[in-house]
C-alpha positions in Angstrom: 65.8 -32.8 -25.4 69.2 -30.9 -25.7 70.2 -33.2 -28.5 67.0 -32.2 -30.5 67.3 -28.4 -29.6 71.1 -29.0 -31.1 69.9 -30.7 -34.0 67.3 -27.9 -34.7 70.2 -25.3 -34.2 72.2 -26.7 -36.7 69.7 -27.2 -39.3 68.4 -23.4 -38.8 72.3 -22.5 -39.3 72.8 -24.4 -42.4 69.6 -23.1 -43.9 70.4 -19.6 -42.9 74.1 -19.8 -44.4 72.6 -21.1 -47.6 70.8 -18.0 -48.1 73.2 -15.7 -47.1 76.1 -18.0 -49.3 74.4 -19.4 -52.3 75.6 -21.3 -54.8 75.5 -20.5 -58.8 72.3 -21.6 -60.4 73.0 -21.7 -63.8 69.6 -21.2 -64.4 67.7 -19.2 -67.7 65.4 -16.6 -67.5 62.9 -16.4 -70.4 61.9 -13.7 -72.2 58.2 -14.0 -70.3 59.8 -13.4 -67.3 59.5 -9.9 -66.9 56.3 -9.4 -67.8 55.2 -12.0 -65.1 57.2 -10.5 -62.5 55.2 -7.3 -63.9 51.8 -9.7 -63.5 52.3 -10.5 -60.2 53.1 -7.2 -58.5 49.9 -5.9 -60.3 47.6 -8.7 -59.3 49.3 -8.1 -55.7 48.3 -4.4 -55.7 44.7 -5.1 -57.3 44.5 -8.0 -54.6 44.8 -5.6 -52.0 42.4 -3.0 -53.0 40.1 -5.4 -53.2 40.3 -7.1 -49.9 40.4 -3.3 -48.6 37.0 -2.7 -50.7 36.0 -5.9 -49.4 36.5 -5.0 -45.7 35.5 -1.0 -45.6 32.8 -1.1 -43.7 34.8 -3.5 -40.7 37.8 -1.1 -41.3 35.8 1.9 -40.6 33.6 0.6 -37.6 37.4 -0.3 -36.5 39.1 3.5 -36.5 35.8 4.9 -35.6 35.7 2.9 -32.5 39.7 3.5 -31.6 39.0 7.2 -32.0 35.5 8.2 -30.7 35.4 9.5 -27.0 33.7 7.2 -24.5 30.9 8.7 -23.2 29.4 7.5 -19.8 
């Protein structure tokens, strides 16, 4: 058990000092990429408004219950 807890240690190490210390990537970004970086933040943002729409009535049951006085 302490060898795989070790083991597990290690690995989580290694991965995190990857992150933190990466190597080059030598990689190309097209010309596209922008506007999909652009894409994805607005399909993110649309996303969520319409999950919220979605949801409204649950939300406000929710805050209306957190908020209203108890009455006995």
């Amino acid at each position: 058990m302490k060898i795989l807890k070790f083991t597990i240690g290690i690995f989580v190490l290694y991965c995190l000092l990857g992150l933190v210390f990466p190597a080059k990537a030598l990689a190309y970004l097209g010309l596209g990429a922008g506007s999909y970086m652009i894409q994805l933040v607005v399909a993110t943002f649309l996303g969520g408004l319409f999950a919220i729409k979605l949801f409204w009535n649950n939300i406000k049951e929710f805050f209306k219950k957190m908020f209203s006085k108890r009455k006995k």
